[in-house]
Structure formats: C-alpha cells, structure tokens
C-alpha positions as CSV (number, residue, x, y, z in Angstrom):
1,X,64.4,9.2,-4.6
2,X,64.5,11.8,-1.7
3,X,62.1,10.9,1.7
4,X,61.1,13.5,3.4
5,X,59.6,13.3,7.4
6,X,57.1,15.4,8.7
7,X,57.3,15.7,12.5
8,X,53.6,15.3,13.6
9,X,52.9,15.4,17.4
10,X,51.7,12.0,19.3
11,X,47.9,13.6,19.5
12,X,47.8,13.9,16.0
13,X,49.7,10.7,14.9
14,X,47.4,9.0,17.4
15,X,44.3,10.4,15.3
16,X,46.2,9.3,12.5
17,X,46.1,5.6,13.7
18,X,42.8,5.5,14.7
19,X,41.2,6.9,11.4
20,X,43.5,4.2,9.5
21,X,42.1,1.7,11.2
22,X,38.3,2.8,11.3
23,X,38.7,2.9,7.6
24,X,40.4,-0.9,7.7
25,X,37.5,-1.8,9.8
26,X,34.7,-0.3,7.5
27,X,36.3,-1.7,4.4
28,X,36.1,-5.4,6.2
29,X,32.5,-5.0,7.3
30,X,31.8,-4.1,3.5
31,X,33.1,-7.2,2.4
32,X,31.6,-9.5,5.0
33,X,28.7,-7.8,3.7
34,X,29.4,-8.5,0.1
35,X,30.2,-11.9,0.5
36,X,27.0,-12.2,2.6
37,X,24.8,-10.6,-0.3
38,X,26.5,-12.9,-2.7
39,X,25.8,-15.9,-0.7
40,X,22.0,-14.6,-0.1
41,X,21.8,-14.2,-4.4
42,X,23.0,-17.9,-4.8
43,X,20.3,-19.0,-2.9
44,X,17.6,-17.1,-3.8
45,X,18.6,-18.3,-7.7
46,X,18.6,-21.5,-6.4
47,X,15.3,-21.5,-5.2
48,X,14.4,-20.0,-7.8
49,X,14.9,-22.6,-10.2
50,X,13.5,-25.2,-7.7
51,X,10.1,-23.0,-8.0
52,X,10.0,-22.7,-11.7
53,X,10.7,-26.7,-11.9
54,X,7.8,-27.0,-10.0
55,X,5.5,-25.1,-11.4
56,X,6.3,-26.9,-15.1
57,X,6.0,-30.3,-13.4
58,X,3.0,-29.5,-11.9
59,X,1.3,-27.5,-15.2
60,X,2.5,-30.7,-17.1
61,X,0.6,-32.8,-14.8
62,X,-2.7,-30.4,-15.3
63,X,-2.2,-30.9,-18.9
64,X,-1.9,-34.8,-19.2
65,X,-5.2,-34.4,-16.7
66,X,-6.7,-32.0,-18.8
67,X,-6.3,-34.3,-21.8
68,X,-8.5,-37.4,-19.8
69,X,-11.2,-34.9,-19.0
70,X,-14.0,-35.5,-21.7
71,X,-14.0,-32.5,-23.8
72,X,-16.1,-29.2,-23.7
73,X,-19.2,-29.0,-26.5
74,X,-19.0,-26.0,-29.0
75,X,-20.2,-23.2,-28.1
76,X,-22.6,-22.7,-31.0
77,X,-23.9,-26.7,-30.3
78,X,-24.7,-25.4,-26.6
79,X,-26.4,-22.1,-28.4
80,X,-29.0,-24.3,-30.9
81,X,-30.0,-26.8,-28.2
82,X,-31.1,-23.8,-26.3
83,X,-32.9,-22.0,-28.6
84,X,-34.6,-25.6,-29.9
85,X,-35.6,-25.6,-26.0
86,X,-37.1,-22.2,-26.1
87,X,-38.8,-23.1,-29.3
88,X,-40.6,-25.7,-27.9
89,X,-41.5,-24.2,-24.3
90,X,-43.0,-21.5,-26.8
91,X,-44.8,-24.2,-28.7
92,X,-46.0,-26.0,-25.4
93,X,-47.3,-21.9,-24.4
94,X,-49.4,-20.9,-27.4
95,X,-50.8,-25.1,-27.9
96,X,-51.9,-24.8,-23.8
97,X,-53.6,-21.3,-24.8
98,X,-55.0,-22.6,-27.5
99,X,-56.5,-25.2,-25.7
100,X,-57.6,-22.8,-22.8
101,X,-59.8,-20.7,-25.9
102,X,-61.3,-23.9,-27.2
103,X,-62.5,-24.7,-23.7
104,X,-63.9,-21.3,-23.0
105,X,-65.6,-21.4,-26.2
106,X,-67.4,-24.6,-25.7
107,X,-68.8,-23.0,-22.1
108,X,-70.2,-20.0,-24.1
C-alpha cells in the first residue's frame, strides 16, 4: 500500500485541528444528551407505572365501597311512584272543587 503526504501549511493544519475537535466535542455533548434523555425516559416509565398502580388501587377501593352503598331503585319503580303521586294530587284537586261547588250551591 502506497502513502501519499500532502504538505498543508500550519494555518490550514491548525483549522484542521480545531474543526476535528469541534466535531469530537459535538459528538460528546450528543451523547451526554442521549444518555440524559434515556435516563429522563426510565423515570418518567417509572412513574408511570407508579400512577396507573394507583389509580387501580384506588378504583378497586371505589368499587368494594360502591358494593356497601345500598343500591339505586329502577328507574321505571321511581317513574310509577310518581305518576301514583300525581294521580292523587289530581284526585285531592277535582274532590276539593267538588266540594267548593257543593258549597256554593247550598248558599244559592
């Protein structure tokens, strides 16, 4: 294998230098910046899972207190009660008019 030298002058071999080791230096700030991100990413996984253990431990907990609450009546139970409650305010209405005409009629 042949070598060959090329004569560069000290300006230029000096520029040379300094651009080699800009790049060196911007290739080490890209890793400590890597690493860093990588670091940052193990964390934030970490908490995470710490959150979403939480969160089931604590929508377990409003379950089992769900389960000792009495429970809701049906809807349509709730909807007949009501209208037997209008029924008889109704009723109440037309017997208190009715009673209202009888006693008009026995002033006339």
């Amino acid at each position: 294998m042949e070598t060959k030298h090329i004569k560069l002058d000290y300006e230029e071999a000096l520029s040379a230098k300094k651009q080699l080791l800009s790049m060196e230096l911007n290739l080490l700030q890209t890793e400590k910046r890597v690493r860093n991100y990588k670091l940052l990413r193990k964390k934030e996984l970490a908490m995470k899972n710490f959150i979403r253990k939480c969160l089931r431990e604590l929508r377990m907990k409003i379950n089992s207190e769900k389960s000792t609450m009495p429970q809701e009546e049906e809807p349509m139970k709730i909807m007949t009660i009501k209208k037997g409650i209008e029924k008889r305010k109704q009723a109440d209405i037309q017997y208190q008019l009715k009673e209202i005409q009888d006693k008009l009629e026995r002033l006339q």
